[in-house]
N, C-alpha and C positions, 0 to 999 in steps of 0.2 A: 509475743508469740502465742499461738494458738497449741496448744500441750495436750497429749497423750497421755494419762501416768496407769501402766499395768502392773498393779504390786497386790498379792494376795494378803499382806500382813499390813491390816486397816492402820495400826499408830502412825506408820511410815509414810501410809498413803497420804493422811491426815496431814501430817507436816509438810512432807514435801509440797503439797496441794496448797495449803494455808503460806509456805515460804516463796513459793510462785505467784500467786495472787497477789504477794504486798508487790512483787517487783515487778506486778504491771501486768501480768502471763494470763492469758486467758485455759482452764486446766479443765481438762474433762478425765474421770480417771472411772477404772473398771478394777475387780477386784477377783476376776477370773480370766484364764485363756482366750475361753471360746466369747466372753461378752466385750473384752480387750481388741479380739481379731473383728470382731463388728462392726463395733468404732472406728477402728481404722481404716478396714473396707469400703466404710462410709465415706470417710475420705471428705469432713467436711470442713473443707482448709486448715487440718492437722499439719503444722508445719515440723514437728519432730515427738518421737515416741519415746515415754523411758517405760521399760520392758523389762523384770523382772524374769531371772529365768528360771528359779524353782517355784511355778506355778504348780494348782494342785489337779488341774481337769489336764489344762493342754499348754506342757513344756513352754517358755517363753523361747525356746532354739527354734521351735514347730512354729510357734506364733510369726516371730520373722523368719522363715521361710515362706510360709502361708500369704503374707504381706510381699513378699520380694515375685513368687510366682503369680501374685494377682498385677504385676506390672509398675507396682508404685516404689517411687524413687527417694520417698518420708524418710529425712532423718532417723537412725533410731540407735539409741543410746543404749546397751546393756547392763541390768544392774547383776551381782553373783555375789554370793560368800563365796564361791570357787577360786581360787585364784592360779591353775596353775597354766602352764605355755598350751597343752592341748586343750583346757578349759575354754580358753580367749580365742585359741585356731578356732576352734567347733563355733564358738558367738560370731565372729567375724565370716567364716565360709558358712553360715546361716545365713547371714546377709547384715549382719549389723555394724555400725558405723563406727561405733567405737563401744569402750568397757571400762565398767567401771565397778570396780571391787569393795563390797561391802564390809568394815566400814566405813562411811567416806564422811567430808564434812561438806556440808550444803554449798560453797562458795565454788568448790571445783567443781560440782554437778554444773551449777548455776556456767561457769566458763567454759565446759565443754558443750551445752547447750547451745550458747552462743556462737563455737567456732564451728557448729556443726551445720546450722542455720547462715551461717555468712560461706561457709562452703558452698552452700547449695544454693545461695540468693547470685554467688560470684557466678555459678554458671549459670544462671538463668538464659543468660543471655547470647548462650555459647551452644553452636550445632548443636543438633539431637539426634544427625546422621552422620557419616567420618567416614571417608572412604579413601585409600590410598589404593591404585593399582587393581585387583581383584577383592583386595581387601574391604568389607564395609561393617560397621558397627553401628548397633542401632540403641542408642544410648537410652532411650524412653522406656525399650521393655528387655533390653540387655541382650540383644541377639546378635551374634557374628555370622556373616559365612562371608566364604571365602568360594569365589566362581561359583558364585549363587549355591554352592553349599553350604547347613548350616556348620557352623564349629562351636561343639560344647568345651565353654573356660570354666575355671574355674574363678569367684568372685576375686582373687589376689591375679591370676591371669587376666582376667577382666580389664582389671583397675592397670596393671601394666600395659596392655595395649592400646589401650584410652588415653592413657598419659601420652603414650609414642606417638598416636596419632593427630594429637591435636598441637603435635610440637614439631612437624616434619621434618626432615633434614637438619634437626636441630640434635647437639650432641650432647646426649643427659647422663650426668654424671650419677655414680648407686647412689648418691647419697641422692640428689634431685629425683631419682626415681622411687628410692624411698618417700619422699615428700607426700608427691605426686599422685601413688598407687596405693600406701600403704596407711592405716587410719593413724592416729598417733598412739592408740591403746597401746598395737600390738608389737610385741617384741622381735625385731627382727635383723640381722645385720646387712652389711653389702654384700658378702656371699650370698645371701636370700637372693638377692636379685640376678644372680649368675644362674641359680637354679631355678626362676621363672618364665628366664630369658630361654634358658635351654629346653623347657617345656610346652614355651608360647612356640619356639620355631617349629618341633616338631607339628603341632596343630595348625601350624598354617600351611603345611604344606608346600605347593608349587611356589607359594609366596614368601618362603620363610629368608629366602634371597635379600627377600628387603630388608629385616632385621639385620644391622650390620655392629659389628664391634669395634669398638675405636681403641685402642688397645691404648693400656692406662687413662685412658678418659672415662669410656663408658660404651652407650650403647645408640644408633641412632636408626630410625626408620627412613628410608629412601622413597623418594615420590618417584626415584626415576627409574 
């Protein structure tokens, strides 16, 4: 893989960089915010970021935001000594893929790496637009509307309607939508998904009809 590493605390950089290289990874790393957000920008077949988030110029939370509003769909891994439920909310509704609490040992870095890059290699292959009914999601730069108006989600709204949409009429059960929507970082139960489902319907408006509940199963999106 082609690597990102944005860490301001050089020994870290150093290792991780040097433990990537033996195992094959090609690693470009920056050692500030705004020279990390460049590189990415750049975008020159970075296949996944690890992103420190107590940067000292520009927040690693700003960094991927910054990266999420320029359009690109880069893996990116969170590193934090933070570790608490709203610490990991804030990294994930920034736009990051998953998280990872400092301190870790190289081996799980090294396997989230991987499940995050065969996530995004699985869908390569899969729409980049999704359209049920009035409904359309534009997967490449994360835009919804609904009757050609837009609808702002949130990134966990997002990722649940995305899931519903590329599974139509199929009946997903919280834990499958857990799977589906949610990164593996983040802490979350099957009631989460009761209260995203009741937040996505509101936002879809004329269409939220289609969202339907299958009572004790789950939840399914209707084409018809």
């Amino acid at each position: 893989m082609h690597l990102l590493i944005i860490e301001d605390d050089p020994r870290l950089s150093r290792t991780l960089t040097r433990l990537l290289v033996a195992d094959q990874h090609v690693v470009d790393a920056a050692g500030t915010g705004h020279d990390g957000l460049d590189l990415a920008l750049a975008d020159a077949g970075i296949e996944a970021v690890v992103l420190d988030v107590g940067l000292p110029d520009l927040d690693g939370l700003e960094v991927c935001r910054r990266i999420r509003q320029a359009g690109l769909v880069t893996p990116v891994l969170m590193l934090t000594a933070r570790d608490t439920v709203t610490d990991r909310v804030d990294g994930l509704d920034a736009g990051a893929d998953d998280y990872l609490v400092k301190p870790f040992a190289y081996p799980e870095l090294s396997a989230r790496l991987r499940a995050l890059t065969r996530r995004g290699s699985a869908r390569d292959g899969e729409p980049a637009l999704l359209r049920i009914g009035e409904i359309v999601l534009h997967e490449r730069n994360r835009e919804v509307t609904v009757a050609d108006d837009p609808v702002e989600l949130s990134r966990r709204e997002f990722g649940l309607l995305e899931a519903l949409l590329r599974h139509p009429d199929q009946v997903l059960s919280r834990d499958q939508l857990l799977d589906l929507a949610w990164p593996v970082a983040v802490a979350v139960t099957p009631n989460s998904v009761d209260a995203y489902v009741s937040m996505l319907r509101r936002k879809l408006g004329s269409e939220a009809t289609r969202l339907q509940t299958v009572r004790g199963v789950g939840y399914r999106l209707s084409s018809r």
